[in-house]
C-alpha positions in Angstrom: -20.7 33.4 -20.7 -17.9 36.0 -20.7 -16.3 35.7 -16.9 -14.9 38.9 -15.5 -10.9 37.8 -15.5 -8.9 38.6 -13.6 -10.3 38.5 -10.6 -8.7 41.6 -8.4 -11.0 40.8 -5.5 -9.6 40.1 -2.1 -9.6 35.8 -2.4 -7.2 33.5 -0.6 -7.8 30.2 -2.4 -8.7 29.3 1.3 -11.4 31.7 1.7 -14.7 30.1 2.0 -17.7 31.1 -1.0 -21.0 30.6 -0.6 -23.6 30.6 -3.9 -24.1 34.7 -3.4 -20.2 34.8 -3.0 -19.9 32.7 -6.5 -22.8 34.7 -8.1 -21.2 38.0 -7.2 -17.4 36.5 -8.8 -19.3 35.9 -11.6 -21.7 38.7 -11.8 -24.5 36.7 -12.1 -28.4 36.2 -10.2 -28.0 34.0 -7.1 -30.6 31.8 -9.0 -28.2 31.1 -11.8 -25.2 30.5 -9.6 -27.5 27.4 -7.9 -28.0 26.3 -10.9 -24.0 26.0 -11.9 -23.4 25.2 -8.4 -25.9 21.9 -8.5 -23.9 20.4 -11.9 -22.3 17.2 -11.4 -18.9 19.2 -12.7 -18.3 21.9 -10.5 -16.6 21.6 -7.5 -18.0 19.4 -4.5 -18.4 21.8 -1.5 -16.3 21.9 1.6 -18.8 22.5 3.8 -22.4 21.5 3.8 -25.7 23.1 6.0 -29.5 22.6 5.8 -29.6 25.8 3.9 -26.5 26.4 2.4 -23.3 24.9 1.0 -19.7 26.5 0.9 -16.7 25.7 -1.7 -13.3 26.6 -1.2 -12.6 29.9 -3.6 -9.4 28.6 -5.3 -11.8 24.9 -6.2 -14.3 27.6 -8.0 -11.3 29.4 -9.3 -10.0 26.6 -11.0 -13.1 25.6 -12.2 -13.8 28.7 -14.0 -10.5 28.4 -15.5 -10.6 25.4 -17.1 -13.9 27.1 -19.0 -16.5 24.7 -17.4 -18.6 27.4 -16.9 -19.7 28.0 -20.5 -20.8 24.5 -20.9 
């Protein structure tokens, strides 16, 4: 997967991402950024829901980084 670096989005490593919010960093389907989001190495979320989950931007950020995304 070739990740669209850098990111020259508006993030504060603060800022709150849901799955659509990772799938549109990483111009992806929403259905394919569950499926990253649900692997036991990415990031644990911040904040949990019935419906939804929420990680902190900068976690994701990091993540991506460190190339975990192409494995």
């Amino acid at each position: 997967m070739t990740l669209p670096f850098p990111y020259d989005g508006d993030m504060a490593e603060d800022d709150l991402w849901t799955t659509a919010d990772v799938a549109s960093r990483l111009t992806i389907s929403v259905e394919r950024a569950r499926r990253l989001c649900s692997r036991d190495d990415f990031p644990q979320p911040v904040e949990s829901a019935p419906y939804f989950d929420r990680w902190r931007a900068g976690d994701v950020e990091a993540w991506l980084l460190d190339g975990r995304a192409d494995h």
